[in-house]
C-alpha angles and dihedrals in degrees: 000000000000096000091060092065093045096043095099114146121253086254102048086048088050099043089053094052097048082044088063108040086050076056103047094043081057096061097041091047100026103078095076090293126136119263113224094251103060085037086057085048099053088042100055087039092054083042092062103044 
């Protein structure tokens, strides 16, 4: 019984996973804050001033 609910493929387990951390970075970024990709930019940009 209990191996039929656990029995998720590798992908699907995978696929949740990066579904909720996508989830979970939109929250954190989403509310006005920089995203890590335009934070990187300004820094390498200060960087090369």
């Amino acid at each position: 019984m209990k191996d039929k609910t656990e029995k998720k493929t590798l992908k699907e387990k995978l696929k949740e996973t990066l579904d909720h951390m996508a989830r979970e970075n939109q929250k954190e970024f989403g509310s006005g804050k920089m995203d890590c990709c335009s934070n990187n930019r300004r820094l390498n940009s200060r960087g090369k001033q």
